[in-house]
Legacy VTK file of the C-alpha trace (Angstrom):
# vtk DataFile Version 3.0
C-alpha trace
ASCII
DATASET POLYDATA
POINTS 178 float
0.000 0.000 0.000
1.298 3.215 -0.832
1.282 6.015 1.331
-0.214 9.846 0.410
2.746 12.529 1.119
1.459 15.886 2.108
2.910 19.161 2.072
0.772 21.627 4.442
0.920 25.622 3.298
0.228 28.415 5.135
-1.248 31.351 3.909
-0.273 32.441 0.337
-2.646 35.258 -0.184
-3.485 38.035 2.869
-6.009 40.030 0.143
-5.927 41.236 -2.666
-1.977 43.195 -2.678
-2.310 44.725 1.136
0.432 44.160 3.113
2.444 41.424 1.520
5.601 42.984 3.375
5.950 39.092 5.285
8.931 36.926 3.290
7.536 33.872 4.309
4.485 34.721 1.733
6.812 35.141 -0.521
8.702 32.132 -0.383
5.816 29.919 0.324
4.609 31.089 -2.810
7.214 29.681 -4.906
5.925 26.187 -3.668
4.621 25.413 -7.025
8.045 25.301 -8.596
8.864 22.540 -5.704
6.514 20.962 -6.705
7.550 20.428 -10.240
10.415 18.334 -8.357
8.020 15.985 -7.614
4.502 15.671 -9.385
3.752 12.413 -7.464
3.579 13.994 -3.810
-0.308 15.545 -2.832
-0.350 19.188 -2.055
-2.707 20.344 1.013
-3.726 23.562 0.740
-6.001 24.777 3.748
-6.948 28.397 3.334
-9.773 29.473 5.580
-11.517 32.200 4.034
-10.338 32.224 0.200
-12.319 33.890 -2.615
-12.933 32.137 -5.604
-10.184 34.350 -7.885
-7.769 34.073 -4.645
-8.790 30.103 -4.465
-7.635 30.614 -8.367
-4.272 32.019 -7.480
-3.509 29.362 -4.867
-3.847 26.526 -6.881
-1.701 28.388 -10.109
1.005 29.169 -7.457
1.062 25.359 -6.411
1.427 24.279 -9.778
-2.376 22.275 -9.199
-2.770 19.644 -11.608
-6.020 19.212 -13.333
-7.638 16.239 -11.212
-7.408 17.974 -8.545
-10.240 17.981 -5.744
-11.426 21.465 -4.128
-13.739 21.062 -0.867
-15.425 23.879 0.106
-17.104 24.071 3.886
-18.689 27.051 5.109
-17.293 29.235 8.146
-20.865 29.480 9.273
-20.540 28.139 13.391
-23.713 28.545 15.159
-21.499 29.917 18.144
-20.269 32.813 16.355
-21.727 36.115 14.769
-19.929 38.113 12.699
-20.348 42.206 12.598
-18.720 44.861 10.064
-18.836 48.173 10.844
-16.841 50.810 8.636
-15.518 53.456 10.591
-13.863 56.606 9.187
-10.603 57.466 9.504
-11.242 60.031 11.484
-13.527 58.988 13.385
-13.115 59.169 17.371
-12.548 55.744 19.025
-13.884 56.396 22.097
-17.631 57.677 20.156
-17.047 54.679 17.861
-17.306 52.094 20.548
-18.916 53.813 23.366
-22.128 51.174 23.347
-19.370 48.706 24.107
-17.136 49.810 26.493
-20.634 50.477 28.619
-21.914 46.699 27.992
-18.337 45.591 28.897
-17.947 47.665 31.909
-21.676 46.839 33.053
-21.139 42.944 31.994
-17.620 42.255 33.044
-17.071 38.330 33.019
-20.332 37.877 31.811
-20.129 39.665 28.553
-19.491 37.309 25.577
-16.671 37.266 24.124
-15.172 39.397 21.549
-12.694 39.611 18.541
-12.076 42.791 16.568
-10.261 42.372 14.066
-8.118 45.515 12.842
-6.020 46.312 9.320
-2.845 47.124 11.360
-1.213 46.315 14.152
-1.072 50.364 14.382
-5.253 50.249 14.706
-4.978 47.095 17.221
-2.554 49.046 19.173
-5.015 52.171 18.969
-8.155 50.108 19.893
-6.467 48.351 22.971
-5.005 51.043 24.533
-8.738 52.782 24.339
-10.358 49.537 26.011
-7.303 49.702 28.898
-8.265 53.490 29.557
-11.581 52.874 29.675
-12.537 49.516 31.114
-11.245 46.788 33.698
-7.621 46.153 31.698
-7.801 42.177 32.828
-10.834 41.712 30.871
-8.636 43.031 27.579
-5.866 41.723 25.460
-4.314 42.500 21.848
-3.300 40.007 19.372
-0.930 40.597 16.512
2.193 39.159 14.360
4.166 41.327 16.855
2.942 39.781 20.374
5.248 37.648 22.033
4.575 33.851 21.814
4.223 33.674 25.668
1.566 36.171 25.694
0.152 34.907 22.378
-0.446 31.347 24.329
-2.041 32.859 27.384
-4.269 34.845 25.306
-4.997 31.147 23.690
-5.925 29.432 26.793
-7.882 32.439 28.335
-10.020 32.210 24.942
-10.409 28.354 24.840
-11.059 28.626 29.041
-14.678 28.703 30.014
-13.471 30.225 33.196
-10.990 32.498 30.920
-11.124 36.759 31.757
-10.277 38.188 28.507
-13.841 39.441 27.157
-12.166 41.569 24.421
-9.761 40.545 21.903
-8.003 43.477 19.865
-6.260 41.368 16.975
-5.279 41.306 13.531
-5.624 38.921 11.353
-2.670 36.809 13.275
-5.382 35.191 15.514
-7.060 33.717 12.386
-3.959 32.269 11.542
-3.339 30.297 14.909
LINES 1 179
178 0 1 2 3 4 5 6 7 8 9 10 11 12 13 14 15 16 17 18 19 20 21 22 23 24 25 26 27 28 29 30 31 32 33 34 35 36 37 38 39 40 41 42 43 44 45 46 47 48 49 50 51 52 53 54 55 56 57 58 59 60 61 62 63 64 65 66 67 68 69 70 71 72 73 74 75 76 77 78 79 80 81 82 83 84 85 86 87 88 89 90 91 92 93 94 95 96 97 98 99 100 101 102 103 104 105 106 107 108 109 110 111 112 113 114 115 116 117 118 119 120 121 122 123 124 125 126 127 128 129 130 131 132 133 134 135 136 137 138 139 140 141 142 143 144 145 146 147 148 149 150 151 152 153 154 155 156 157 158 159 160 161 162 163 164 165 166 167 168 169 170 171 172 173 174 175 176 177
């Protein structure tokens, strides 16, 4: 019996061109020509939240061959809502999010939990330190590429904790990653 060889990617694509500053996009973007190398080894590719044209690019990157299989699941988790909300750039903070630093302060431990997801680590940064001034700072955290992996792994086992304090998670997209 023959056994199926994987090779497991991590994100290719953060959007369409923003931010592609990380080298490790870069060079796990060149996978494809690897994989020229060696035709008979199964490529894994696991992206979470991929468009159809970035879905497109992923598999032209990885040098896909034609009989390959694409399975598509939704994100949809009865246990979690998902809320946009466009805010101007000028916008003040404290206005912006007013309703919810006076549910979190009223709430506390009770509140359900919360991730906002920001564009930078500059607006994650912004957003945290206006939670801290306002509210009860244990019940708080931030969550970005540039947190250390110490605090990054108590912020994951206060989330996956029932009895876990952090109510409101200030992150980029580096929490979505793992």
């Amino acid at each position: 019996m023959k056994s199926l060889q994987f090779r497991i990617l991590h994100c290719l694509y953060r959007g369409e061109g923003k931010n592609n500053d990380e080298a490790f996009r870069d060079y796990f973007s060149k996978i494809g020509q690897l994989n020229s190398l060696s035709l008979n080894v199964s490529i894994l590719s696991l992206p979470a939240s991929a468009s159809p044209t970035n879905r497109k690019r992923i598999m032209k990157s990885l040098a896909f061959q034609e009989n390959n299989v694409v399975i598509i699941d939704s994100p949809d988790r009865s246990n979690i809502k998902i809320n946009v909300k466009c805010v101007k750039n000028n916008s003040d903070i404290c206005e912006t999010f007013s309703w919810f630093i006076d549910k979190l302060t009223l709430e506390k431990k009770n509140l359900e939990r919360h991730l906002i997801f920001c564009e930078s680590i500059k607006d994650c940064a912004l957003l945290y330190s206006m939670f801290i001034r306002k509210c009860d700072s244990t019940r708080v955290q931030m969550f970005h590429s540039k947190t250390s992996d110490h605090i990054k792994e108590k912020i994951r086992i206060d989330m996956e904790s029932e009895d876990g304090h952090v109510r409101v998670l200030s992150s980029t997209n580096a929490a979505g990653m793992g």
